[in-house]
N, C-alpha and C positions, 0 to 999 in steps of 0.2 A: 333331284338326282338325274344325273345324263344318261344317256345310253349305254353309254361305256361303262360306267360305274355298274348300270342296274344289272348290264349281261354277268359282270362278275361276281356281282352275290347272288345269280338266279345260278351261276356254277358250282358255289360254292356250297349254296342247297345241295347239290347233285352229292357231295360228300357226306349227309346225313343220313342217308339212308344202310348205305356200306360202314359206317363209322359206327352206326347202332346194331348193326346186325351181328357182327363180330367181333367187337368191345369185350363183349363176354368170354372168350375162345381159351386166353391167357387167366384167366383167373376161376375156372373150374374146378380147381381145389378149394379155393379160399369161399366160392357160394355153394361149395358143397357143406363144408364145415360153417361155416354161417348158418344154415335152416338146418341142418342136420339130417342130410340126405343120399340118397346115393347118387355115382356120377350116374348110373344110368338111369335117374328122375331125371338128372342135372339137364340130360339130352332135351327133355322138354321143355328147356328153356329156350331152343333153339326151335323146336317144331311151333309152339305156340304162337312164335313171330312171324313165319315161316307160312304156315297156312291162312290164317287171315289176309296177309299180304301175295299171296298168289289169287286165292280166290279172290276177294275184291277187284282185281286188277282187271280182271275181263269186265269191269261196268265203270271202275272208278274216275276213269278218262272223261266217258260221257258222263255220269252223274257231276261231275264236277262242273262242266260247262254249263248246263242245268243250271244248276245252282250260282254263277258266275264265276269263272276260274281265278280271278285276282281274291276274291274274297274266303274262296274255298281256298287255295293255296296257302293264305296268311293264318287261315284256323287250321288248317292240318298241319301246319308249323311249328303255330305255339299247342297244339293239345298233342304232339309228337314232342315235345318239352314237358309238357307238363305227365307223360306219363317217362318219359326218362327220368324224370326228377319222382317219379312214383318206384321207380325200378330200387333209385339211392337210398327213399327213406320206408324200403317195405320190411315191417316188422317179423313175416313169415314167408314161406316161400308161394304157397297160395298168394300171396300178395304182390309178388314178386312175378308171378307169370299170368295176371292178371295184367299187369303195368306191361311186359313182354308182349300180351297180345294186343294192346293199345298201339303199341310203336309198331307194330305190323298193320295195324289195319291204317294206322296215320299216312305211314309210307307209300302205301299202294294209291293213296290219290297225289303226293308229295312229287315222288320221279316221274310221273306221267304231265302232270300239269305243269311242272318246271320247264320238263325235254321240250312240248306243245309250244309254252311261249319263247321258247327263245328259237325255236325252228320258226313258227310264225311272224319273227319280226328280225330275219335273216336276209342279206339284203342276196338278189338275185344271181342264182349261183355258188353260194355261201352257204348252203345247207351241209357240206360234208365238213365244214371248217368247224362250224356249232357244235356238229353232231361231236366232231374230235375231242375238240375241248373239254366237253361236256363230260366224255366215255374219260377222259384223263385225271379229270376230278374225280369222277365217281373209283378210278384205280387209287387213287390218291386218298380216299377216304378206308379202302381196302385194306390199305397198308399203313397206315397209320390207328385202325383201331389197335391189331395184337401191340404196337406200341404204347399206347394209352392205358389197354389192360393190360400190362406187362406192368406200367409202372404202378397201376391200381392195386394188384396182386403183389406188390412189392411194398404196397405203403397202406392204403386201405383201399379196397377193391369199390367203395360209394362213392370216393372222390372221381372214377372214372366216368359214371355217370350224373353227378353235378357237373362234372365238365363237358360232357354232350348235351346234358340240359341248356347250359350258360349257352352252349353256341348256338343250341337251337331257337332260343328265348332274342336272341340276340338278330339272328336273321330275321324272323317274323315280324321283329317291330321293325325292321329297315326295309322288307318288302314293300315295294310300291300299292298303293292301293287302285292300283288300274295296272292289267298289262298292257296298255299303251302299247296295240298292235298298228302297226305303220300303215294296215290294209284292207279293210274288211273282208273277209273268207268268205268262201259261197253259202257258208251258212247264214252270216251277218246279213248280207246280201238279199238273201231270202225271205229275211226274218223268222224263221225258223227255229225252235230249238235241236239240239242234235238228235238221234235218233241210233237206237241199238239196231235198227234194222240197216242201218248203214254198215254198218261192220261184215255184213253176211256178203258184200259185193267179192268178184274173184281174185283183183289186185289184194285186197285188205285179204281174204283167206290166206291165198298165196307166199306172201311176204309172212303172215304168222305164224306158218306151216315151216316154210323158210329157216326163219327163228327154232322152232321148236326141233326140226331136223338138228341144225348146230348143235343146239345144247344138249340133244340126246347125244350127237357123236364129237366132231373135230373140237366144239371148242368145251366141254364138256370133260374133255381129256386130263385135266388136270389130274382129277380122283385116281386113275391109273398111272398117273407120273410118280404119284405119291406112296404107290403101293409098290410098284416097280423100284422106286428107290431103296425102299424098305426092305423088299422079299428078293429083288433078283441082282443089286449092285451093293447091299448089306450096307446102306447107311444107317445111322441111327435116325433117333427122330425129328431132333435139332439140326443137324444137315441135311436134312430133305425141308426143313422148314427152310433154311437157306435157298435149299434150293428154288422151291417155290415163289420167293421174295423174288428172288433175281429171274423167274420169270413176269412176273407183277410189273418190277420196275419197266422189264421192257415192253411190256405193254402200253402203259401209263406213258413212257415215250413216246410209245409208233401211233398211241390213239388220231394225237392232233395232227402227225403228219401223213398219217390216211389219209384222214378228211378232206387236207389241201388235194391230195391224186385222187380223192373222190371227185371233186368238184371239177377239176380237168378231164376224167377219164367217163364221169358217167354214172350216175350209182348204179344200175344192173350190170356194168362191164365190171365195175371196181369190186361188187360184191362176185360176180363170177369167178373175178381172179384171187380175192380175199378167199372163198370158202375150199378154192383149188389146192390153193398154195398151204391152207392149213391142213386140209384133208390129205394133202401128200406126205406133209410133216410128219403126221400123227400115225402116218401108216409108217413110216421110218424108224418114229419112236419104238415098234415092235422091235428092231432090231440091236437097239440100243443097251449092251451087254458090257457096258464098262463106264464106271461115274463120268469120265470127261464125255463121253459123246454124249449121256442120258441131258448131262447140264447144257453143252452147246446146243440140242438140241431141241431141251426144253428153253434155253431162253427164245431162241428163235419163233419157237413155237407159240409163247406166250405173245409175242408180238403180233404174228400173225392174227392169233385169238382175238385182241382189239381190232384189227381191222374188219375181221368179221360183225364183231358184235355192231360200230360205227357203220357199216353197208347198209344192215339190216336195217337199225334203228330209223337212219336217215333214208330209207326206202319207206319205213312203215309211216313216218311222218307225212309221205306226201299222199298215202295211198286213201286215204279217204279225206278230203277237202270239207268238207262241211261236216265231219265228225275227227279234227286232225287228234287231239287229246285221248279220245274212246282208241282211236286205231294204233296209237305208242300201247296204252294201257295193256290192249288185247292181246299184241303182239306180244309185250310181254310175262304179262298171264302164261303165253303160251309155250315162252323161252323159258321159265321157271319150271312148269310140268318137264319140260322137253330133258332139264337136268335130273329133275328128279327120276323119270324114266327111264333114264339112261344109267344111271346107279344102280336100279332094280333089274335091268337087261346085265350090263357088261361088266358086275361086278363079279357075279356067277362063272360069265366066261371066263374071267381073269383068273381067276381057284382052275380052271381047266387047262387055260391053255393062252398065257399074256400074248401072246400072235396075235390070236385072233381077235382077241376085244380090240386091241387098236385096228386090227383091219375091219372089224366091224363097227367102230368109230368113223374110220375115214371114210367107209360104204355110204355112212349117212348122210355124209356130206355132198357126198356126188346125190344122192336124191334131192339135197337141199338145193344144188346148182340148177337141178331137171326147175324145181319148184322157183326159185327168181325170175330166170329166163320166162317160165309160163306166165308169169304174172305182166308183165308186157307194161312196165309202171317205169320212170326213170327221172333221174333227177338230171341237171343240164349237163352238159358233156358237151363231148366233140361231134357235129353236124355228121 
């Protein structure tokens, strides 16, 4: 398998993890009446996946490399299949979110060691290109789960996950069995195994802090776009889910061609201006008192969002060299809290007073800007 080829199926990975996680979203009637439960058990089909897959994420980076990333990659693959395909044939709902918490703890070594190797074997200067790609699949797996459960929910809700099964079974066996990095890292180099104390250096905080500022505020924003739509421009729920699609899309758009202006501008400049340009948005969003501006604004907005996410990623990949897999992982450990956080802050505000959750959304983001710039870490740019 070329180069070429292997970078497309290590992208195409990147859509497995979004693809399992919200499969389920469209068909919460139909697995409610299936085990015979209520929707609010049903919730914990989502939390189940959800915390195994956050926790692990702070170690799964390093532990992977550990163990060797090509070989861990391929088993967290197919046992990320093999419990999808546990999800299809679970006779009870206990069985059912047992299989749910398999595909969370599979994923949290799956998007760390994928992002690793293909940042790793990026040719010079091509790190924001990756990163783009990469973030456009991952939008792309997004948005094509409520489609797959849509049509599960519409025919039989197991076919959706034999069919995330099939693709996952499907990748694993075509994974390379080496990732045939172009260059030994300073780990290699060292002979070294990686080391969790690597993670603790200020670049590697910094950038995780970074991460976790966003998600608690600018790009985190979605949840209040969605509420706003609801409570203060009176759409129903399937028009806000519209809407939200059509920010998705253009996300999944702008991913790849950040990356290109990452790679010319710099990733501390590009992320500066990525978390500026969102944080301004979203502070705008407060004002957004009639469907057309909420929708122009949220498309925009969701664009923006990918570029942030694509900064950060591709800053946290360089920020520990001899641990690069551990310091994707941590970072995003710490983007996942950062959303959860953020739910638990500004969902409150928003019951008081939708102003201000978005300007305290877009607050966080100016700290997240204080937090790159400090981190004094950058990907190539302009001299």
């Amino acid at each position: 398998m070329n180069g070429e080829w292997r970078r497309v199926l290590l992208y195409l990975g990147g859509m497995m993890g979004p693809l399992g996680t919200f499969v389920m979203l469209p068909m919460i009637p139909e697995l409610r009446d299936a085990f015979s439960v209520s929707t609010s058990q049903i919730g914990w089909a989502l939390n189940v996946y959800l915390v195994p897959f956050a926790g692990l994420l702070l170690v799964s980076g390093t532990l992977g490399d550990k163990w060797g990333r090509a070989r861990t990659l391929r088993s967290a693959v197919a046992l990320y299949a093999v419990a999808t395909l546990g999800c299809a044939l679970a006779p009870n709902y206990g069985w059912f979110l047992a299989a749910r918490a398999g595909q969370g703890a599979m994923n949290a070594f799956i998007t760390p060691l994928l992002l690793a190797t293909l940042t790793e074997t990026a040719p010079t200067g091509g790190i924001g290109r990756i990163v783009g790609r990469y973030a456009a699949c991952q939008a792309l797996g997004q948005l094509s789960a409520p489609m797959l459960g849509g049509i599960g929910a519409d025919t039989n809700w197991r076919i959706a996950y034999v069919v995330t099964a099939a693709v996952g079974a499907a990748i694993a066996l075509l994974l390379p069995a080496s990732t045939a990095r172009a260059e030994p890292d300073a780990r290699q180099q060292a002979g070294s195994p990686p080391r969790f104390q690597s993670l603790m250096r200020r670049p590697t905080l910094l950038i995780a802090a970074t991460a976790s500022l966003c998600a608690m505020g600018p790009i985190g924003a979605r949840i209040l776009v969605s509420l706003s739509g609801r409570d203060v421009v009176g759409l129903s729920g399937s028009q806000v889910g519209v809407l939200l699609l059509a920010g998705g899309l253009a996300g999944m758009a702008a991913a790849p061609l950040w990356g290109i202006a990452l790679d010319r501008l710099g990733g501390r400049r590009a992320a500066t201006i990525a978390i500026a340009v969102c944080s301004g948005l979203v502070a705008l969003l407060s004002a957004a008192d009639a469907v057309w501006l909420l929708a122009v604004l949220w498309f925009v907005t969701g664009a923006a969002t990918q570029a942030v996410v694509v900064s950060f990623q591709s800053l946290a990949s360089i920020a520990t060299p001899d641990n690069r897999a551990g310091a994707l992982s941590f970072t995003l450990s710490l983007r996942f809290s950062g959303h959860a956080l953020g739910a638990v802050i500004w969902l409150p505000v928003f019951t008081f007073s939708p102003t201000w959750a978005y300007l305290g959304s877009a607050v966080a983001g100016a700290f997240a800007i204080v937090a790159v710039l400090a981190s004094r870490i950058d990907t190539a740019g302009p001299s």
